[in-house]
C-alpha positions in Angstrom: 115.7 89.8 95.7 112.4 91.4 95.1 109.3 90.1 94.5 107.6 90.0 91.7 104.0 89.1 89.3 104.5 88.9 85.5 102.5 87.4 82.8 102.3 86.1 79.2 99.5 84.5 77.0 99.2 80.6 77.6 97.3 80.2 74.8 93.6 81.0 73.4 90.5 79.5 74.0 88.7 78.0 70.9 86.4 80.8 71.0 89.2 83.1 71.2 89.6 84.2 74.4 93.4 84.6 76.0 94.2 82.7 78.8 96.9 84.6 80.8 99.5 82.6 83.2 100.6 84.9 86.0 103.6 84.3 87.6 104.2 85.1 91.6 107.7 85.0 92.9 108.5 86.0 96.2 112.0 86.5 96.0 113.1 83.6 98.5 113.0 81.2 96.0 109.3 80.0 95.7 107.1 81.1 93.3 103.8 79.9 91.5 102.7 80.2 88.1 98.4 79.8 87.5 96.4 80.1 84.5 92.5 81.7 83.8 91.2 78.3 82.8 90.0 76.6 86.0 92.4 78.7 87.8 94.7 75.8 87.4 98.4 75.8 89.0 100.8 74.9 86.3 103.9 75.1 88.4 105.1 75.6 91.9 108.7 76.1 92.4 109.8 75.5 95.8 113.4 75.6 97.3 115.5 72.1 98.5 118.0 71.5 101.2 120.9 73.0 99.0 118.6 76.2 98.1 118.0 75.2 94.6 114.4 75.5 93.6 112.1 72.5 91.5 108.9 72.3 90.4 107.2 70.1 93.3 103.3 69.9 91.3 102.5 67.8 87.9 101.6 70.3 85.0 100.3 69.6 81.1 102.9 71.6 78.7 100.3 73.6 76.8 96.6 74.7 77.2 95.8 72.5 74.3 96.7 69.8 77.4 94.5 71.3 79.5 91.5 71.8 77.2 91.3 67.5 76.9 90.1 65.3 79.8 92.7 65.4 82.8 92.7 64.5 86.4 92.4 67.7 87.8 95.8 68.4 87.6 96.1 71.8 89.4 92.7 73.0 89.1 89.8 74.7 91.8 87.3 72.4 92.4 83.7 73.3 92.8 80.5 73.6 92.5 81.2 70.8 94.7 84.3 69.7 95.4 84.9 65.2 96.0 81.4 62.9 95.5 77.9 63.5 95.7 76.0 60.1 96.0 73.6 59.4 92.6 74.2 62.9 91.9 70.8 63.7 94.3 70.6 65.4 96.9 67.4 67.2 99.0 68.0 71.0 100.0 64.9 72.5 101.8 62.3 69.9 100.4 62.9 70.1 96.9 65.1 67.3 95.2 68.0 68.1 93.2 69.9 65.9 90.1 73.7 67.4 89.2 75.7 66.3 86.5 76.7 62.5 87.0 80.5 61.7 85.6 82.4 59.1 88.0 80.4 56.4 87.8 77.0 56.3 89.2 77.7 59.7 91.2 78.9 63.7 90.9 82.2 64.3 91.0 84.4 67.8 91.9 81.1 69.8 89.7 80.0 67.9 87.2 81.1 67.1 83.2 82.6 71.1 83.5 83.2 71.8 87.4 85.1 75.2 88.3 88.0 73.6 87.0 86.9 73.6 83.5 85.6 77.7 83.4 87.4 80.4 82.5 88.1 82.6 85.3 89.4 86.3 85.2 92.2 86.9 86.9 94.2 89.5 87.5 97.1 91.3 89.8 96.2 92.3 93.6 97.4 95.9 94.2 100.6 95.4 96.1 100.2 96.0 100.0 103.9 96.5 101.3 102.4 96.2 105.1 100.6 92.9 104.2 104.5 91.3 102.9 102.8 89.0 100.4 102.0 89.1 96.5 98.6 88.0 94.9 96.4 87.3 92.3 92.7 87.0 92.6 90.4 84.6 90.6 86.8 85.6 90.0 83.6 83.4 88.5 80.3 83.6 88.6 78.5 80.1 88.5 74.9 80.3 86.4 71.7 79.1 88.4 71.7 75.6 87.1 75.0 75.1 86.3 75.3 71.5 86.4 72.1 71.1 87.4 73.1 73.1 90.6 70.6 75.7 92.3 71.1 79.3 92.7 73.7 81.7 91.0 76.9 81.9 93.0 79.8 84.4 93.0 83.1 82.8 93.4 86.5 84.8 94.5 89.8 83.0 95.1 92.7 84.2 96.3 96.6 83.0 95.9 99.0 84.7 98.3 102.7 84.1 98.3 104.2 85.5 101.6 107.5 87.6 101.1 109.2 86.8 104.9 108.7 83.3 104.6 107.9 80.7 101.8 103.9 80.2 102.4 100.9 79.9 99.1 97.7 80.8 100.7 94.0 79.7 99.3 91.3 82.6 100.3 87.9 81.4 99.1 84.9 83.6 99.2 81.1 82.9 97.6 77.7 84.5 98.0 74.3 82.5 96.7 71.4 84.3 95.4 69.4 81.0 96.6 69.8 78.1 98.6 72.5 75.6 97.1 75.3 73.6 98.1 79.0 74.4 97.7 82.4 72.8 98.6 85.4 74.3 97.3 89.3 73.1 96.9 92.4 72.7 95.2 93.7 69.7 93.4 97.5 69.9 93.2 99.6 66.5 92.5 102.4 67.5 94.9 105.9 65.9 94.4 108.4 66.9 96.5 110.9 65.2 94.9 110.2 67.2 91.3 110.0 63.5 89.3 109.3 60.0 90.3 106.6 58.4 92.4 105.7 59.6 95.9 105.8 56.1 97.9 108.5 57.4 99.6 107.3 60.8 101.0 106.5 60.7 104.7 102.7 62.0 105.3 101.7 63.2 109.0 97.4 63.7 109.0 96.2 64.8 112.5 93.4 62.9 112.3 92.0 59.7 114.1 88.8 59.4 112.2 88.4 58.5 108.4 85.7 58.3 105.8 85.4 54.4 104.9 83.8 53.9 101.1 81.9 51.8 99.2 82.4 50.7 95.7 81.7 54.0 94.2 83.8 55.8 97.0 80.8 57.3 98.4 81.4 57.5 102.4 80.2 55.0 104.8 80.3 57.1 107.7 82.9 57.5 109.8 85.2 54.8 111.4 88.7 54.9 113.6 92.1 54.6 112.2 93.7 52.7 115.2 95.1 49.6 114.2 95.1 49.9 110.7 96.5 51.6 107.0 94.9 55.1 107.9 96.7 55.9 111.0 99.1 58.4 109.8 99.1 60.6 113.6 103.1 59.6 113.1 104.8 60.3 110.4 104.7 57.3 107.8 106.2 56.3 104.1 103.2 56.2 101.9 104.3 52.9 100.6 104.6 51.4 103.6 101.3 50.0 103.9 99.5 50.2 100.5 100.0 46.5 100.2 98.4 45.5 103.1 95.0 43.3 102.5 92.7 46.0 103.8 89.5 46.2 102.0 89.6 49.5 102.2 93.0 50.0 100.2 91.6 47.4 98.0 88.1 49.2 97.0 90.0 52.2 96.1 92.9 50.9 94.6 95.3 52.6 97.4 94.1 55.9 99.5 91.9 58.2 98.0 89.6 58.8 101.4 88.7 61.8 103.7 89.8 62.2 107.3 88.4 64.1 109.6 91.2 66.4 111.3 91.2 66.1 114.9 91.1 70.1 115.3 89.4 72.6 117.0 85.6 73.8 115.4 87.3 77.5 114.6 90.2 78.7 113.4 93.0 77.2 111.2 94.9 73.7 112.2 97.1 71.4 111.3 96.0 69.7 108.1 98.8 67.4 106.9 102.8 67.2 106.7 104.2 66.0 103.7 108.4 65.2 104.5 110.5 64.0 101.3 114.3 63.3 103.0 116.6 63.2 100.0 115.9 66.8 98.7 115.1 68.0 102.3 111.8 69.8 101.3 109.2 69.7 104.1 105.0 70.9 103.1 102.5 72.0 105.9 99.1 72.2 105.1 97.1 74.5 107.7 93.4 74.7 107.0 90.2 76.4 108.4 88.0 73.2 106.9 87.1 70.3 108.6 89.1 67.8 106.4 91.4 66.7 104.1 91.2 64.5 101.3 94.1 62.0 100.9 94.3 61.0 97.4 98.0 58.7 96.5 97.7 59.1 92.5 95.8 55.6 92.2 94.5 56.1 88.8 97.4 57.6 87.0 98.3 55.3 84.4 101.1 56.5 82.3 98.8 58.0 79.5 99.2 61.8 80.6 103.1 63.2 79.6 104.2 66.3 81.8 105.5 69.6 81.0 109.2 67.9 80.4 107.8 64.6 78.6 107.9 62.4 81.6 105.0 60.0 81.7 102.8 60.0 84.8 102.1 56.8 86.0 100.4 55.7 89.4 102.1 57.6 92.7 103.4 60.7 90.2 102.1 62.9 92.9 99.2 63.0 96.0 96.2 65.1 96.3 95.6 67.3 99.8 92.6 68.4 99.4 91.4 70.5 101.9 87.4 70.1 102.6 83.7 69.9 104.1 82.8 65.6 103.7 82.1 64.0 100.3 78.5 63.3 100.0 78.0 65.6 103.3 74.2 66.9 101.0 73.3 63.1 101.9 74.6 62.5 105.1 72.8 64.6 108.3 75.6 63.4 110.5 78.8 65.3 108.1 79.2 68.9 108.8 76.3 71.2 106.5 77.6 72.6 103.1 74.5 74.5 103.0 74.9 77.8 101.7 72.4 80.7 101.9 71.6 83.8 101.0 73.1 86.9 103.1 75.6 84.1 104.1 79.0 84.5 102.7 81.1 81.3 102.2 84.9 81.8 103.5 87.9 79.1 103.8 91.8 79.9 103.7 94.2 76.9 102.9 97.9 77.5 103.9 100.7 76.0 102.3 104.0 76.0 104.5 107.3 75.0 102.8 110.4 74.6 104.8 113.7 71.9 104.8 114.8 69.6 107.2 
């Protein structure tokens, strides 16, 4: 089978604009369907052990969905992706207030992060050499948005491989000024197409994490020997949520950052996500310095699916691929300083396999 890109209208803005889902397919049985608002994945069809494809990500049924509040289901996340403390940050001497909406503190952009814009979109020009099919998201974020510095241009990329079943992230960005950026993706994966996730195995590479406080605003940076956060072997999810760590306890389960034990160039081993009874297997390769592990904690049921199912806590996990939450605070996290006649680049890779 051949690959392939189609497209039909989702829906319209209430201005009036059409938002257009494009559909990738590969022709090996994965393919992924995204939308112009907030670039958000609706569906990722991925194959199981007996070669039959399932949607493995949670997705609203119509744009009218994904116009109210949601958890990010799907989206790109940006100006800056996770926390920033109080909103403040310092950049070059001059003192900056973003949009506060979790709480005391900024979270994944503001009230309307890159999740919430309207992106264009449209179909990459086929490369037969390359063996992949694409669509590429463009936005151009206002000096001020958010209360943000400096106009940036945003491009992202997603790339479905033809010889094997891989979704690629490209990010790009230019600043006119001095700002701040963090980009990602916030998929609810579930391998298992329906259910919770407490039974997926998770592998993280990692043998530093990102301790919180109250408001989930990192404490620095602490081991994960000898306790809930040690996932360097593959481990059920549910194995230790109920363990009385105070760390599972402030946030209601996992929703922390680790710090990928990786070389400082390249792309390495983010996570492995394992679900045995459908077989399906997720790899998640990145060139950032961490991933965000996020187990569903606040999903309460209110939000119905594309099928009517209800999505209570554990529907699906967050990977999200990252610079350090509150790094604009914290001289010690990696810089997400970006400058002009810099260019801001980061590929995510998802690999999808059986076992």
């Amino acid at each position: 089978m051949n690959s392939s890109i189609t497209s039909r209208e989702f829906g319209r803005m209430p201005d009036g604009r059409a938002v257009t889902e494009y559909t990738l397919d590969n022709g090996r049985g994965l393919s992924l369907s995204a939308i112009n608002l907030g670039g958000i994945v609706t569906a990722l069809h991925v194959p199981d052990r007996e070669g039959q494809s399932g949607n493995i990500v949670l997705g609203l049924p119509t744009l009218e969905d994904y116009l109210k509040p949601h958890p990010h289901f799907g989206t790109i996340v940006g100006r800056y992706a996770n926390r920033i403390a109080r909103g403040r940050f310092t950049l070059d001497g001059v003192a900056h207030q973003v949009a506060v909406n979790n709480g005391a503190n900024s979270l994944h952009g503001g009230h309307k992060g890159f999740g919430t814009r309207f992106w264009q979109i449209e179909e990459v020009p086929a490369d037969a050499a390359l063996d992949e099919v694409a669509i590429e998201l463009r936005y151009t974020s206002a000096d001020g948005e958010e209360g943000f510095p400096g106009e940036v241009q945003v491009n992202v990329r997603y790339v479905l491989g033809t010889t094997d079943n891989t979704w690629r992230i490209d990010y790009r960005a230019l600043a006119d000024r001095a700002t701040v950026l963090n980009l990602s993706h916030h998929d609810y994966f579930n391998l298992a197409g329906g259910g919770a996730v407490r039974d997926h195995r998770l592998t993280i590479p990692a043998s530093r994490f990102c301790p919180v406080d109250a408001g989930l605003i990192p404490l620095g940076l602490a081991p994960v020997d000898g306790t809930p956060f040690d996932f360097r072997m593959p481990t059920q999810i549910g194995a230790r949520m109920g363990e009385p760590h105070e760390q599972l306890r402030v946030a209601g389960g996992y929703d922390h950052n680790w710090v990928l034990d990786r070389e400082p160039a390249g792309s390495a081993l983010a996570a492995r996500l394992e679900h045995e009874p459908s077989g399906r297997v997720m790899e998640v390769l990145t060139t950032e310095p961490a991933v965000q592990f996020y187990s569903g904690n606040f999903l309460d049921g209110s939000i119905r699916g594309r099928d009517g199912e209800s999505f209570n806590q554990g529907a699906g996990l967050c990977l999200e691929t990252q610079h350090y939450p509150d790094s604009p605070n914290q001289p010690s996290f990696p810089s997400t300083v970006l400058r002009p006649g810099e260019t801001f680049s980061s590929s995510t890779l998802h690999r999808f396999g059986v076992a």
